[in-house]
N, C-alpha and C positions, 0 to 999 in steps of 0.2 A: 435473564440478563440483570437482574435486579443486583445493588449492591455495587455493580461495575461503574465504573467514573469514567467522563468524557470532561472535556477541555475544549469550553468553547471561545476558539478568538475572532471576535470581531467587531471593529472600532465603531458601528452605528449600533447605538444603546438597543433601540426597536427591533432591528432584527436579532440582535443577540437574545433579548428576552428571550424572543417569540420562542426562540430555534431551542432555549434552556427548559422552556415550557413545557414544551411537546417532548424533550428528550425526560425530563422529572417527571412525567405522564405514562412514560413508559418504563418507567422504573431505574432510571441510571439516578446517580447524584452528578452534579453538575457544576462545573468553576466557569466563571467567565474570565476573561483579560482584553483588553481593548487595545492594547500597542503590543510592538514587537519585543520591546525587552519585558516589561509583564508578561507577555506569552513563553518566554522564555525559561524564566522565575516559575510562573504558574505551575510549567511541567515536570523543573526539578523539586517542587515542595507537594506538589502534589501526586505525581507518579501516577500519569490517569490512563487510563488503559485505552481511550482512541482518544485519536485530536480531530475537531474540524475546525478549520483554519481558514480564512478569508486570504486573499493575495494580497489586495491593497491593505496596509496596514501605516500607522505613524510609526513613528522609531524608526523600524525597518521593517521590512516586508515579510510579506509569510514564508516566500521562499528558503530567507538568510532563517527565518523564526525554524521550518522543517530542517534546514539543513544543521542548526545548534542542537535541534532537539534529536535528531537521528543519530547525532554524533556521540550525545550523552545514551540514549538505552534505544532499541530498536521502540519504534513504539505504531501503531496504524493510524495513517493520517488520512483524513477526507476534505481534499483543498477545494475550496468554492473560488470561482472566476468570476470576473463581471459583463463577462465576456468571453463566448465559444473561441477563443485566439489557439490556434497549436501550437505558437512558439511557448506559450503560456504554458499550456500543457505539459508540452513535453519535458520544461526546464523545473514542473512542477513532479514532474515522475522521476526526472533523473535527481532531485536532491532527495525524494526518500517518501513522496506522495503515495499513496498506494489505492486513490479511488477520486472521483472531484465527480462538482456538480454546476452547473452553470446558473447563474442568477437569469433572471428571478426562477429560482425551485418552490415546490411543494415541500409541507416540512411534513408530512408522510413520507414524501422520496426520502429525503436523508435520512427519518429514522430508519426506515426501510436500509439505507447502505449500512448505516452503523453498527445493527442490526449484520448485516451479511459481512462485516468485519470482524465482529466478533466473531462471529463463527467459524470463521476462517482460522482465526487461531486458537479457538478450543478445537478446532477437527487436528489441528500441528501439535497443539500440545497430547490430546488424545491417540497420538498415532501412534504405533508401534517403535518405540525408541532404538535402533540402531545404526550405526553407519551404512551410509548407500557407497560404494565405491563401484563408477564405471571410467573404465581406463584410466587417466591420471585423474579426475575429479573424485572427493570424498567429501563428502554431505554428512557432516556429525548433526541426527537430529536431535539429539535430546541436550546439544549445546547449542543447536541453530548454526553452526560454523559450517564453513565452505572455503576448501582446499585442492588447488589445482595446481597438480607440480610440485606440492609443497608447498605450495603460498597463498598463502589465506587473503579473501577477498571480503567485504564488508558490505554485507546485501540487507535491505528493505525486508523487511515481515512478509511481500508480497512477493517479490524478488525471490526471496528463498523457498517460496509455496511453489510460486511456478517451475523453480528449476527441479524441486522435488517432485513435480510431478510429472516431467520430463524425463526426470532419471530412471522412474519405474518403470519408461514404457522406451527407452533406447533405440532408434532408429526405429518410431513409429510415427507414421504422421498424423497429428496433432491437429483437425481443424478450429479455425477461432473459436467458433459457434460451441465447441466442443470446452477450449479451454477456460472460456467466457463461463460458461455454466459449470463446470467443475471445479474451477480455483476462486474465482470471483463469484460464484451464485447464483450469477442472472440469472435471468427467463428468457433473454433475447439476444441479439447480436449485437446491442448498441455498442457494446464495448470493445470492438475489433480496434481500434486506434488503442487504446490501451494496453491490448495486448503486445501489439507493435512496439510498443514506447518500453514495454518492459524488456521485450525480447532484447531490442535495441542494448537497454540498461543492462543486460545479462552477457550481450555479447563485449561491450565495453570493460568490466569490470574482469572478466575470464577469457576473454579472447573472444576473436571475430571466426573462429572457425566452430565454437560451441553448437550453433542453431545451424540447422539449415532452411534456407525459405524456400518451401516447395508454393512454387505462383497460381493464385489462387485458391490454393487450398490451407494452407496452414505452416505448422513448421517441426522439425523432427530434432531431435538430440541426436548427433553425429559425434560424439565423444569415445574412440575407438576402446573396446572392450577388451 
C-alpha cells in the first residue's frame, strides 16, 4: 500500500493526528482537513485514493462532504459516527460511504478497514475487463459504468463491487456471511446491516425488482437472462 494517499477529515486536531500517525506508519502519505469545505478542496487538489471522514464536521457535515466528493470522482470513503445511530448510517451509505466505524475505535481497526478498501479496488481494477450483461443490465468494468435499459446509473466503488458480484453468480443465493467476506473482507459477520444498506442502495438506483431477499439467508440477483 505504500505511496497510496488517504484523506483524513476531522475537526478534533488529536484524533486527526493520531489516526494520520498510525495510517503514515503504515506507509500511506497522509492530508488532513478539519471542516467540510476544506474536506472538499482537500480531495479535489489532492485526488487521494480513500477518504475517512468524521460525520460531524463545521462548515457542513461529512455527509454533504461524501456526497460533493462522490459527485466529483468515485472515490472509497470509511465514515466514523459518534455514535452506533442507523439513520446515520444508512444516510451515510446512501450518499456514497462504503465502510464506517463507530467512535471511540482502535486505530488498528481502521487501518485494518483502509487497508481492506484498498484492496477491494485493486481486486476491480485487476479483474478481467469486460462487459457483464444479464438481461437488460450491463456492467462495463473496465469503465466501472452500469446500465439497465439503457440508462446509466451512478454507483459507489462498493455499490459496483457488490452488484458485480451478483452478476457472476445470477439467481444464486448469496448469504451475508458470504458477501461480507468476499466483497468487504471481513472475517465475520459484523457487517450484515451494511450489506443491507447497500443492497437497499442498489435496489434504489436500478430498480426495486434487481435483488431478491431470500429471509434469513441472503439475497440473489433476479435480473431476467
Amino acid at each position: 500500500m505504500s505511496g497510496r494517499r488517504v484523506l483524513v477529515v476531522e475537526d478534533e486536531r488529536t484524533i486527526a493526528e493520531s489516526v494520520a500517525a498510525r495510517l503514515r506508519a503504515e506507509g500511506f502519505s497522509v492530508d488532513i482537513a478539519g471542516d467540510g469545505p476544506g474536506a472538499v478542496e482537500a480531495a479535489r487538489v489532492h485526488q487521494p485514493d480513500v477518504v475517512v471522514l468524521d460525520v460531524m464536521l463545521p462548515g457542513f457535515d461529512g455527509l454533504e462532504v461524501c456526497r460533493r466528493i462522490q459527485a466529483d470522482r468515485p472515490v472509497p470513503v470509511l465514515m466514523l459516527t459518534a455514535r452506533d445511530d442507523e439513520t446515520d448510517l444508512l444516510v451515510g451509505l446512501a450518499v456514497g460511504a462504503d465502510d464506517y466505524l463507530t467512535k471511540p475505535f482502535s486505530l488498528r481497526e481502521l487501518a485494518a478497514r483502509v487497508h481492506a478498501l484498498l484492496r477491494r479496488v485493486d481486486r476491480a481494477v485487476s479483474a478481467t475487463q469486460h462487459t457483464l450483461r444479464v438481461g437488460d443490465l450491463e456492467i462495463n468494468q473496465a469503465e466501472r459504468r452500469v446500465r439497465r435499459s439503457g440508462v446509466e446509473a451512478h454507483l459507489t466503488p462498493t455499490e459496483f463491487d457488490l452488484l458485480v458480484h451478483f452478476a457472476g453468480r445470477p439467481r444464486t443465493v448469496l448469504p451475508r456471511e458470504r458477501l461480507v467476506a468476499d466483497v468487504w473482507g471481513w472475517a465475520d459477520s459484523a457487517g450484515a446491516r451494511t450489506v443491507d444498506s447497500h443492497v437497499k442502495a442498489l435496489r434504489r438506483k436500478l430498480g426495486a425488482d434487481l435483488i431478491r431477499t431470500v429471509h434469513g439467508v441472503g439475497y440473489a440477483l433476479e435480473v431476467g437472462a
